[in-house]
VOPAGU-2260 file (C-alpha; in pm, 1 decimal, decimal comma):
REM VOPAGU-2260
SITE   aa  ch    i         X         Y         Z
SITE  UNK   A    0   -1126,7   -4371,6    -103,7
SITE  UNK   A    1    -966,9   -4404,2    -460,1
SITE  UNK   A    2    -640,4   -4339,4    -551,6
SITE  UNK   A    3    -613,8   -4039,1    -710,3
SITE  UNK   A    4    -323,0   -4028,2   -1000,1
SITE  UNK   A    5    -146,9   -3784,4   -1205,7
SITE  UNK   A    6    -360,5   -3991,3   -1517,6
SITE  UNK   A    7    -688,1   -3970,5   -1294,8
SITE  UNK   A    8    -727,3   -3630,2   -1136,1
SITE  UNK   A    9    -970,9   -3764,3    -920,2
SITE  UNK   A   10   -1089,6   -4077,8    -805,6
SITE  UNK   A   11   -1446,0   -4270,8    -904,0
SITE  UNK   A   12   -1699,3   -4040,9    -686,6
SITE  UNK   A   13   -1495,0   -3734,4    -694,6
SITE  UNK   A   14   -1332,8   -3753,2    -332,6
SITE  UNK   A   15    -949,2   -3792,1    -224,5
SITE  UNK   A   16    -861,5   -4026,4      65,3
SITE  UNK   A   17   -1005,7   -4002,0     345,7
SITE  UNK   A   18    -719,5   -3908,6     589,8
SITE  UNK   A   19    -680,6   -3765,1     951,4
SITE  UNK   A   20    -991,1   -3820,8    1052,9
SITE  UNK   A   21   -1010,5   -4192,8    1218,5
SITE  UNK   A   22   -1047,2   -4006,8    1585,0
SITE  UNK   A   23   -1354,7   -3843,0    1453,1
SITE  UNK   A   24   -1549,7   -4067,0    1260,9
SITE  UNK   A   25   -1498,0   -4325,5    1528,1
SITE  UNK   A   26   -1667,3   -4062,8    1761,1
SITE  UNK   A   27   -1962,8   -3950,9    1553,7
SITE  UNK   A   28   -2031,8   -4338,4    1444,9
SITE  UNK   A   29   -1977,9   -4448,7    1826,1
SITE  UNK   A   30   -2251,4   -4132,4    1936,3
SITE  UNK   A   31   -2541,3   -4189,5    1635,0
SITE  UNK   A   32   -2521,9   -4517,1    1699,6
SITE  UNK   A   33   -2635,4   -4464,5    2038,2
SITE  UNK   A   34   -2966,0   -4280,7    2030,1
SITE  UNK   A   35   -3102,7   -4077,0    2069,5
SITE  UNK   A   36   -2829,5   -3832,5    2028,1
SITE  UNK   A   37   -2717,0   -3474,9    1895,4
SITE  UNK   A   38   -2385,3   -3419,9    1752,2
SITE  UNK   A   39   -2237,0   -3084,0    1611,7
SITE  UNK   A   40   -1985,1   -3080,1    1411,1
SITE  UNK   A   41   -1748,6   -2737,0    1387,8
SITE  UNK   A   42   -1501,6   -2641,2    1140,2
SITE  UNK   A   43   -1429,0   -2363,8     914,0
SITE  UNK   A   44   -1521,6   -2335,4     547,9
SITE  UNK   A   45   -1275,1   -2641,2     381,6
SITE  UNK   A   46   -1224,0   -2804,9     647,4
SITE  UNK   A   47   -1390,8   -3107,1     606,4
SITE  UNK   A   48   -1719,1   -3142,5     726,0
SITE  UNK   A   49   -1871,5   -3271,5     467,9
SITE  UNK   A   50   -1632,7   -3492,3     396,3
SITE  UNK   A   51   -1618,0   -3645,9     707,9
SITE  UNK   A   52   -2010,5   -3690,1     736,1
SITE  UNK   A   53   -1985,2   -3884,8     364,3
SITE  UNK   A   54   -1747,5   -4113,5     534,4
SITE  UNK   A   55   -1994,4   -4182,9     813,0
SITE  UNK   A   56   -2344,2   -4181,6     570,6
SITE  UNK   A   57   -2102,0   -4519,0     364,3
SITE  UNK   A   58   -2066,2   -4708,4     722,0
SITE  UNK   A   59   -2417,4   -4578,0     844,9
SITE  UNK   A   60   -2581,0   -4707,7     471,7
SITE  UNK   A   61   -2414,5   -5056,7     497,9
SITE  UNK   A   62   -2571,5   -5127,0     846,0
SITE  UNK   A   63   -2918,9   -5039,8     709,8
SITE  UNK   A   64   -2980,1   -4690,4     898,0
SITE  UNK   A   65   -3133,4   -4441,6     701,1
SITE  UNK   A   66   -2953,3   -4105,9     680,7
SITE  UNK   A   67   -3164,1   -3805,3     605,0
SITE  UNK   A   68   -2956,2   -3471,9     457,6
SITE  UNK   A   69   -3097,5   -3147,4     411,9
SITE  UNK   A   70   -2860,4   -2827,2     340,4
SITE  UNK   A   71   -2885,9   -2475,4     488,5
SITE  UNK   A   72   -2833,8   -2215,3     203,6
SITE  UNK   A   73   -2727,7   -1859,6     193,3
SITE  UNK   A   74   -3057,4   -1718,7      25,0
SITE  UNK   A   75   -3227,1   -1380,6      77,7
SITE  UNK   A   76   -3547,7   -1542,1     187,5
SITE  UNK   A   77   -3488,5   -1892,1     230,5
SITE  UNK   A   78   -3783,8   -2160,3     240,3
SITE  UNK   A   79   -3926,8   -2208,9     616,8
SITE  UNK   A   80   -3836,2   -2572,5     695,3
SITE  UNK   A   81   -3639,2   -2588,6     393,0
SITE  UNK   A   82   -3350,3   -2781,8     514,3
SITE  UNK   A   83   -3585,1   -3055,0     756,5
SITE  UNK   A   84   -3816,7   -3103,3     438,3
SITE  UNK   A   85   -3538,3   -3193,5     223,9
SITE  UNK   A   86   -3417,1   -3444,0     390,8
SITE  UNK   A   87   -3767,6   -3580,2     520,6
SITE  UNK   A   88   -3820,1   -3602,3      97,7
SITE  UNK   A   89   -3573,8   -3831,4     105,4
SITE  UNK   A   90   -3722,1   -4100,8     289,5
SITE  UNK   A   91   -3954,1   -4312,7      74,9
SITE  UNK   A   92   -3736,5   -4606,7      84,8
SITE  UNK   A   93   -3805,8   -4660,1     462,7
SITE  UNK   A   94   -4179,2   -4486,8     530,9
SITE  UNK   A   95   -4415,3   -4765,0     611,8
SITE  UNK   A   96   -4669,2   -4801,6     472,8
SITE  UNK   A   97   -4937,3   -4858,6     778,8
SITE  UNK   A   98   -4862,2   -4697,8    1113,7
SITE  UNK   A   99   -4769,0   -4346,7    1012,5
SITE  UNK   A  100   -4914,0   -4120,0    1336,8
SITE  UNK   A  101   -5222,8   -3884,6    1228,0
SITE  UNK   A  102   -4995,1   -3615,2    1308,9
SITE  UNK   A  103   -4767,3   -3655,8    1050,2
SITE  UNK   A  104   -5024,2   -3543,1     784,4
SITE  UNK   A  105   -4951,6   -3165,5     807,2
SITE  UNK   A  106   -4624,8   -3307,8     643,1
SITE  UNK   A  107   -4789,3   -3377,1     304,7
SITE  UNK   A  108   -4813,8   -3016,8     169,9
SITE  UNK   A  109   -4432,3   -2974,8     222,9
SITE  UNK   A  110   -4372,2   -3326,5      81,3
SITE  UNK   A  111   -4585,5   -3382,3    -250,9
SITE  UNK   A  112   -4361,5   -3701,4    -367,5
SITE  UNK   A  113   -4514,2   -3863,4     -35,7
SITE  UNK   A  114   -4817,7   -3758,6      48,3
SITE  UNK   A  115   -5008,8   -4030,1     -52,2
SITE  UNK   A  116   -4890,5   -4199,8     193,2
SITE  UNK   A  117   -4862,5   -4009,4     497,1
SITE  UNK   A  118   -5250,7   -3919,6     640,0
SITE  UNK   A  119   -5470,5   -3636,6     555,2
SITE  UNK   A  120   -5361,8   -3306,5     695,0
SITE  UNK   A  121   -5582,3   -3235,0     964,0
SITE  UNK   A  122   -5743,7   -2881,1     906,6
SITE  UNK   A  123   -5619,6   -2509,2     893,7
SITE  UNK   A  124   -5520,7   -2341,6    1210,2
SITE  UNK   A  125   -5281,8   -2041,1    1147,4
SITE  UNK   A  126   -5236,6   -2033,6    1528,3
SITE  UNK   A  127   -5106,6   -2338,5    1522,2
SITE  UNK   A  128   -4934,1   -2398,3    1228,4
SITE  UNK   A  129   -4599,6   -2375,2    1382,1
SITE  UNK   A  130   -4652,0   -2661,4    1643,6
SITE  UNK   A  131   -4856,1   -2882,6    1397,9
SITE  UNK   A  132   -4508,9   -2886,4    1212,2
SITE  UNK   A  133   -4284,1   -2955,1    1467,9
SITE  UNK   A  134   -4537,5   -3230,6    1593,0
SITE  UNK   A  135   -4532,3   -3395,9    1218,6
SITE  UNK   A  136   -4160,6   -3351,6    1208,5
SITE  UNK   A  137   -4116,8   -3584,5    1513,0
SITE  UNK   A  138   -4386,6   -3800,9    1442,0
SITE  UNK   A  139   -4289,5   -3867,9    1084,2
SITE  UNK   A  140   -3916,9   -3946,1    1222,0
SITE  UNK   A  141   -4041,5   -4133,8    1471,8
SITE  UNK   A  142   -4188,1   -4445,6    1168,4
SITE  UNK   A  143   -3846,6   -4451,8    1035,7
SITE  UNK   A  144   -3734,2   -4617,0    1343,5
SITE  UNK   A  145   -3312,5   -4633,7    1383,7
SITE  UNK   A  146   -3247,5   -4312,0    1178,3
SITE  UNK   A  147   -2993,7   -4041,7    1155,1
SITE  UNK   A  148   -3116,1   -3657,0    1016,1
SITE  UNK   A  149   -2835,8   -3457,0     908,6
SITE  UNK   A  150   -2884,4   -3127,9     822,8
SITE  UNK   A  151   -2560,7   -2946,8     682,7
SITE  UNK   A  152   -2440,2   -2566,9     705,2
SITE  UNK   A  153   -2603,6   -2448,2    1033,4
SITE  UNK   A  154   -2433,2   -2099,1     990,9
SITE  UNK   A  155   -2687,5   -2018,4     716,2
SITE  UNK   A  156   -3025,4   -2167,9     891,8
SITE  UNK   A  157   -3301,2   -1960,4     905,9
SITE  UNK   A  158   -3545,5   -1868,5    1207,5
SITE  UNK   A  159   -3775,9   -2139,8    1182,8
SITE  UNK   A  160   -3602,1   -2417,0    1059,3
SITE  UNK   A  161   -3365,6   -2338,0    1435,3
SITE  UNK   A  162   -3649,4   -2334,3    1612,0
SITE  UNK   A  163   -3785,3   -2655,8    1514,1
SITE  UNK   A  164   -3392,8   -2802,9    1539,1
SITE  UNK   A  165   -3408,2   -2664,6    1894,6
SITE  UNK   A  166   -3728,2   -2807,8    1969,1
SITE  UNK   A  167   -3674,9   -3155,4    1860,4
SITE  UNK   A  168   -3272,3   -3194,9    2025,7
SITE  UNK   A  169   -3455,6   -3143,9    2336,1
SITE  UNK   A  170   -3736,0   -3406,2    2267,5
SITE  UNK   A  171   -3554,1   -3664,8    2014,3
SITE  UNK   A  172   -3749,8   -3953,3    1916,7
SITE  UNK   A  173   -3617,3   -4269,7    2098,7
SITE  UNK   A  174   -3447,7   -4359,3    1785,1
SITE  UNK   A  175   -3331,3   -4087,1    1638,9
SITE  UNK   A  176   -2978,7   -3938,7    1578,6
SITE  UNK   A  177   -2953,7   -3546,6    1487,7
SITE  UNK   A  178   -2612,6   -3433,4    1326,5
SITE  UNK   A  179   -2532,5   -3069,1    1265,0
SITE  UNK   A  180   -2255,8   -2932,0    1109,4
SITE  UNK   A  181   -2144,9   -2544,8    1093,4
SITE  UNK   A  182   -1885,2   -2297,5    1050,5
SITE  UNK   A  183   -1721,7   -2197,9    1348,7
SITE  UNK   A  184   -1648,6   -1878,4    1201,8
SITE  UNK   A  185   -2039,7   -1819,1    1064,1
SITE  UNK   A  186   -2149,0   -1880,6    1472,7
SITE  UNK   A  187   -2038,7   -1573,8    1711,9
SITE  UNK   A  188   -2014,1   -1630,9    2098,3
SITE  UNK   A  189   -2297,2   -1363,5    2110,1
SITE  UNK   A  190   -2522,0   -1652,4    1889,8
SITE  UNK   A  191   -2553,2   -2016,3    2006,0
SITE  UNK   A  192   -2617,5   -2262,9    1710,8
SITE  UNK   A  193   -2931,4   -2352,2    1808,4
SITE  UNK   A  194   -3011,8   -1959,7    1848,5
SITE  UNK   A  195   -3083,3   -2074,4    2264,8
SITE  UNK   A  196   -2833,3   -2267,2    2523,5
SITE  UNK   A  197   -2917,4   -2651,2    2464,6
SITE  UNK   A  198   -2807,7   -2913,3    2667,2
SITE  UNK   A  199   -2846,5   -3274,0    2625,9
SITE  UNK   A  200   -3149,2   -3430,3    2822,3
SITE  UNK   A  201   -3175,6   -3675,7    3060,0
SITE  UNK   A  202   -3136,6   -4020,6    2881,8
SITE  UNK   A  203   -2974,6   -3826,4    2497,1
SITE  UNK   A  204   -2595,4   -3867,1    2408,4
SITE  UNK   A  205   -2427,3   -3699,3    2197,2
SITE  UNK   A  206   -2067,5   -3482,0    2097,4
SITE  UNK   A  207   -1953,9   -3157,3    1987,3
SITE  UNK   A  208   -1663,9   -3264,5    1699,9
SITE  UNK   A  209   -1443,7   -2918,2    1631,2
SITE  UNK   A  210   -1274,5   -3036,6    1307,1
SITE  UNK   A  211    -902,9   -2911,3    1318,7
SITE  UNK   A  212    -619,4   -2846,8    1057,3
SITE  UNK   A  213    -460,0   -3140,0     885,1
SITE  UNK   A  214    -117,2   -3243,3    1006,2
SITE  UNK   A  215     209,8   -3219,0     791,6
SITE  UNK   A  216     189,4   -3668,2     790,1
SITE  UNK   A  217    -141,7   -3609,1     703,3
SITE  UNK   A  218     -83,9   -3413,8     429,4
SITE  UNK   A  219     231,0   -3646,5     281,4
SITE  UNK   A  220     -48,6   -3919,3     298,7
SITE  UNK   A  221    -272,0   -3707,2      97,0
SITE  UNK   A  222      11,2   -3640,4    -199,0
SITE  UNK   A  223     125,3   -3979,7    -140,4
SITE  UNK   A  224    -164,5   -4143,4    -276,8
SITE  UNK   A  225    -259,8   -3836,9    -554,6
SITE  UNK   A  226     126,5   -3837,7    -687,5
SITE  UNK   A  227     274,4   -4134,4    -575,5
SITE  UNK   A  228     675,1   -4133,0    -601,5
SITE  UNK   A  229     670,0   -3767,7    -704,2
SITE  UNK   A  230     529,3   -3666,6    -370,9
SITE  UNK   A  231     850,1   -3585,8    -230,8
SITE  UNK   A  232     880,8   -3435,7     152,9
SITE  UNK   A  233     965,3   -3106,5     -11,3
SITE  UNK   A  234     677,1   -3085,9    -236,9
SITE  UNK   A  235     445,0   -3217,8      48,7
SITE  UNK   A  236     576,5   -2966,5     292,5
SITE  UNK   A  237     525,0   -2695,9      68,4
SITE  UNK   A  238     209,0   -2797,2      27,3
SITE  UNK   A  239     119,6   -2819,4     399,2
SITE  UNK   A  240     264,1   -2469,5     396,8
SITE  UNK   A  241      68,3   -2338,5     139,2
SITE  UNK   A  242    -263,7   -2526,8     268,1
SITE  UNK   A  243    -164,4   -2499,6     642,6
SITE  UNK   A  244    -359,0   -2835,5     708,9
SITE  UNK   A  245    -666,3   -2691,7     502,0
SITE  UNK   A  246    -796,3   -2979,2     321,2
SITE  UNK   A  247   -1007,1   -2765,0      78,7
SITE  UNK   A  248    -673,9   -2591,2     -21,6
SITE  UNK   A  249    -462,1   -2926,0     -46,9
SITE  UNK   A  250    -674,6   -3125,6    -230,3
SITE  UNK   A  251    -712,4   -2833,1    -530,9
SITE  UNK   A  252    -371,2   -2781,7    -536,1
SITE  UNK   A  253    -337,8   -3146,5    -537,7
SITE  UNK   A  254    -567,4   -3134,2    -862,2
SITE  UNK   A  255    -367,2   -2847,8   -1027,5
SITE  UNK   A  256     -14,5   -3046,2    -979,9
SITE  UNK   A  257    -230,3   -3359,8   -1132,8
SITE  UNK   A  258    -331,4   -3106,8   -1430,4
SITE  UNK   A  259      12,7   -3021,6   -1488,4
SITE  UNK   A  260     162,4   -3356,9   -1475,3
SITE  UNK   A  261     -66,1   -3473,1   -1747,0
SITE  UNK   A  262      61,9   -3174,2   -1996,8
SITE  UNK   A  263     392,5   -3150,9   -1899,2
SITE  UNK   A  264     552,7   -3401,5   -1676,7
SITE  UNK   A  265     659,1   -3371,5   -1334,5
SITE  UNK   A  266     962,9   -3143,0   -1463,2
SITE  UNK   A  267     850,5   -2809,5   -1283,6
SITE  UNK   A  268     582,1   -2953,0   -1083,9
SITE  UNK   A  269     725,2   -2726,3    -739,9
SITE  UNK   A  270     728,0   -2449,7    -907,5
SITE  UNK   A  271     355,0   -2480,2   -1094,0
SITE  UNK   A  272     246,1   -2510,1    -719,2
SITE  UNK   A  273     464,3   -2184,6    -614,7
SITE  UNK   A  274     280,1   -1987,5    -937,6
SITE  UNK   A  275     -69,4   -2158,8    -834,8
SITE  UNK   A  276    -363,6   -1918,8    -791,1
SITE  UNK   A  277    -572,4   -1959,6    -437,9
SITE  UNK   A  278    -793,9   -2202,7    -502,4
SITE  UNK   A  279   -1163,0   -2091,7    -597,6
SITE  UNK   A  280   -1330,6   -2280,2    -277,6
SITE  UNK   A  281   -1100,2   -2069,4     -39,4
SITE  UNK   A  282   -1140,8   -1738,7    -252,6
SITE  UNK   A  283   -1516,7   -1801,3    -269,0
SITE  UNK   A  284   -1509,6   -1822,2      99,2
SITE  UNK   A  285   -1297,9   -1559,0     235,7
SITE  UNK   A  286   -1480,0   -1309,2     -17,5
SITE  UNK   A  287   -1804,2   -1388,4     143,4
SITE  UNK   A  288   -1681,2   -1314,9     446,7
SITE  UNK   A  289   -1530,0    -982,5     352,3
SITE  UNK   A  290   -1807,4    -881,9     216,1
SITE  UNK   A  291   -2056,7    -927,2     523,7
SITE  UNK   A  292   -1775,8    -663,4     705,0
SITE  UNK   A  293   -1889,4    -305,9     797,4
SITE  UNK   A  294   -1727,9     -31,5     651,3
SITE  UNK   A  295   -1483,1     -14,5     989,4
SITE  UNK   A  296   -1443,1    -376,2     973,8
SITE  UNK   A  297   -1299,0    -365,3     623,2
SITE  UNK   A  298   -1084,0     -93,6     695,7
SITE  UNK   A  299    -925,9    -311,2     923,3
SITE  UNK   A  300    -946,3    -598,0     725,2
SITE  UNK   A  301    -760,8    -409,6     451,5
SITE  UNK   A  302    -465,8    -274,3     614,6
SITE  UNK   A  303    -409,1    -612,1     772,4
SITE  UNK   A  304    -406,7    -728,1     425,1
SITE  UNK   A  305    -185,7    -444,5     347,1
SITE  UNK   A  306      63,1    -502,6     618,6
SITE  UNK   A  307      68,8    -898,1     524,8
SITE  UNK   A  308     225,6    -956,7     929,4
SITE  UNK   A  309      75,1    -961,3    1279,2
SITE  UNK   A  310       4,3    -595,2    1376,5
SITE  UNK   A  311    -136,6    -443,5    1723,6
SITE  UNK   A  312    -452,1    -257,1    1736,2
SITE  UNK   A  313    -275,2      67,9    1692,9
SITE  UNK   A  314     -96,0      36,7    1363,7
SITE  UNK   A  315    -419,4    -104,1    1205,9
SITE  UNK   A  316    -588,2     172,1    1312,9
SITE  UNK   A  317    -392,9     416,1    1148,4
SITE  UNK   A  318    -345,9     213,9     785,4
SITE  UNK   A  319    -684,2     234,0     788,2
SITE  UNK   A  320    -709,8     580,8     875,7
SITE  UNK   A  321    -992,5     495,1    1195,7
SITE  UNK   A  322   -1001,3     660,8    1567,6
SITE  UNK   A  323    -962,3     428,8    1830,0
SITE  UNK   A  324   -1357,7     384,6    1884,8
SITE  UNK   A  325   -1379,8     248,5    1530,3
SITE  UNK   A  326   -1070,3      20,8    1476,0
SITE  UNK   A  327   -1195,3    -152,9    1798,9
SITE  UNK   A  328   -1510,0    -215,6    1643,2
SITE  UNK   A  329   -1347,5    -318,1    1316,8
SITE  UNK   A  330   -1114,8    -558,7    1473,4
SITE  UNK   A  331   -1396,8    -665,0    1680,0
SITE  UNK   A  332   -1586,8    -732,4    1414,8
SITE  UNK   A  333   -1305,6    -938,6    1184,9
SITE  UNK   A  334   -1228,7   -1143,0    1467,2
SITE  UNK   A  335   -1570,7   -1188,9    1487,8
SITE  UNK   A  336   -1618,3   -1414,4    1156,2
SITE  UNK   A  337   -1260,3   -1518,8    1133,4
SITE  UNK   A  338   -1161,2   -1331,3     873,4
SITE  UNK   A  339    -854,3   -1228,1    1135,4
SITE  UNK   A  340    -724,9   -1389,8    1459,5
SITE  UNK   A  341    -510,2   -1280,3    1748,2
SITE  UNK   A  342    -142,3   -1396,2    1835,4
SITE  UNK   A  343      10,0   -1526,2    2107,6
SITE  UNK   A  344     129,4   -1185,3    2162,6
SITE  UNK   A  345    -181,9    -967,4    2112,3
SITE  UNK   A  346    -115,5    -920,2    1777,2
SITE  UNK   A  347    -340,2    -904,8    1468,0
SITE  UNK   A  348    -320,1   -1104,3    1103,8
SITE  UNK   A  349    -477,1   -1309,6     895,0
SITE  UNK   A  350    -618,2   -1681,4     971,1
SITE  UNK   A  351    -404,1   -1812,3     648,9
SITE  UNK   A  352    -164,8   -1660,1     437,1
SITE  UNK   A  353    -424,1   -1705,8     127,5
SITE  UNK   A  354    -662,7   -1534,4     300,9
SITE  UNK   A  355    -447,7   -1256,8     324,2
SITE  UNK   A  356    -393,3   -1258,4     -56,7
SITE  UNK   A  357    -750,5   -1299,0    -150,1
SITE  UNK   A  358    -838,1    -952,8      87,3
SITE  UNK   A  359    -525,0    -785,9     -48,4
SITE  UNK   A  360    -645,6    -843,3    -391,3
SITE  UNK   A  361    -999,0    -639,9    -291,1
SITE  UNK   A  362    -832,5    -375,8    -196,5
SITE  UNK   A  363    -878,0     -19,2    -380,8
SITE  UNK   A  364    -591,8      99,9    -596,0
């Protein structure tokens, strides 16, 4: 990646350097290129996914294998399919142009851009729509030979689209590499990804890749190559601090201290990042999350907000003015999505200290 400078903000292609990751990338490039394989890729909201899959697409690209991405979305009623049929859109360059299975025709209403060349769709049957789908879906991947279809934001996937993910994991074209990513924090225990236990079949590879924080090295690096000189251990530890190994909430601080040395120096820089707002990614996140809580588990959310340390059960309870019944399902509930986690000693506080002023900021009066 670029070098990103107190004159350049950010480098050609919008990205920092890519750092702390080797382990990983080695291990989702060492499993796609071994199909056919599933990898899932966990990690909260910021911490990197994305990133680390636009790392892989650059090798995957240069050694010719097509990489298909298609994007869960948040949406009230989202699109059927949606996700699969974006990233099947993309894949013109490598469609052939003879040899595309019959079955791959009920493709061409969800696909206008291509359907003159994929086959006719074969005729109506409601009852069978569903598995005429799934059918196309694997034959239509099947043509593209050596591929890899990535489809982003699991946490967010509607019924169908998991179904058909489900479906073809368990019967992956020879060829084929499938890479999901998702929140941990969007996925309870109570919900596998896939919505049903999978386990790789006989003959398919694969990994689960949990994405972890950034280290305090990692994050020097990081200001190293954004500030140069002025990236001093001090300012870099006070931003791992700040961050604590988030890279969503390094990088735009990263970008605010790059702001301010353009206006006004590096005189003050520490203290611009002391007087630095959360950054909107984070904010944006941890406000979804607060509010998908129930009433109970806002409560509880609040008065951990309110108490800004780890708390037991008990003392949350009564900030938040709940009986025990309630508070349990409240904390239940936070713990749930990761808005709050648990100490070593049973204790009860916010994931990051930004979260914490992001819910205290929601808070009534």
């Amino acid at each position: 990646m670029g070098r990103v400078t107190g004159r350049d903000a950010v480098a050609p292609g919008g990205m920092f350097r890519f750092v702390g990751r080797g382990r990983e990338l080695d291990l989702l490039l060492s499993a796609v290129r071994r199909p056919p394989a599933v990898v899932m890729i966990e990690g909260e909201a910021g911490i990197g996914k994305s990133r680390l899959l636009a790392e892989a697409t650059a090798v995957l690209t240069r050694e010719k294998r097509p990489v298909l991405t298609g994007f869960c979305h948040p949406l009230r009623e989202p699109y059927p399919y949606g996700p699969v049929v974006d990233a099947l859109g993309k894949a013109g360059p490598w469609l052939p142009a003879t040899g595309v299975p019959p079955a791959a025709g009920a493709l061409a209403p969800f696909l206008p851009d291509l359907a003159d060349r994929l086959p006719p769709p074969p005729p109506e049957a409601p009852r069978t729509e569903r598995l005429r789908t799934i059918q196309a879906v694997r034959s239509f991947l099947t043509v593209l030979g050596p591929a890899v279809l990535v489809v982003e934001d699991l946490h967010w996937v509607d019924e169908a689209t998991r179904e058909l993910l489900l479906l073809l994991a368990r019967d992956l074209p020879g060829q084929l590499s499938l890479v999901l990513t998702y929140r941990a924090e969007g996925v309870t225990a109570h919900t596998p990804v896939l919505g049903s236990a999978y386990r790789h079949p006989p003959g398919t590879s694969g990994a689960v890749i949990p994405l972890s924080p950034l280290t305090g090295n990692d994050v020097l690096e990081l200001a190293t190559d954004s500030l140069g000189t002025h990236a001093t251990p001090a300012l870099a530890a006070a931003l791992y601090a700040r961050s604590e190994g988030l890279p969503l909430v390094a990088e735009e601080d990263l970008l605010t201290l790059a702001e301010h040395s353009r206006t006004h120096g590096y005189d003050g820089i520490a203290a611009t990042l002391r007087d630095a707002d959360v950054p909107r990614g984070l904010r944006e996140a941890i406000t979804e999350r607060l509010a998908a809580l129930s009433p109970a588990g806002a409560a509880v959310a609040e008065a951990a907000a309110v108490l800004a340390v780890p708390a037991p059960q008990h003392l949350l309870a009564e900030i938040a003015g709940l009986d025990r019944e309630q508070a349990m399902r409240g904390l239940i509930e936070a713990l749930d999505v990761s808005v709050l986690r648990e100490t070593d000693g049973g204790q009860y506080v916010f994931r990051h200290a930004l979260a914490q002023q992001v819910a205290y900021r929601h808070v009534p009066g």
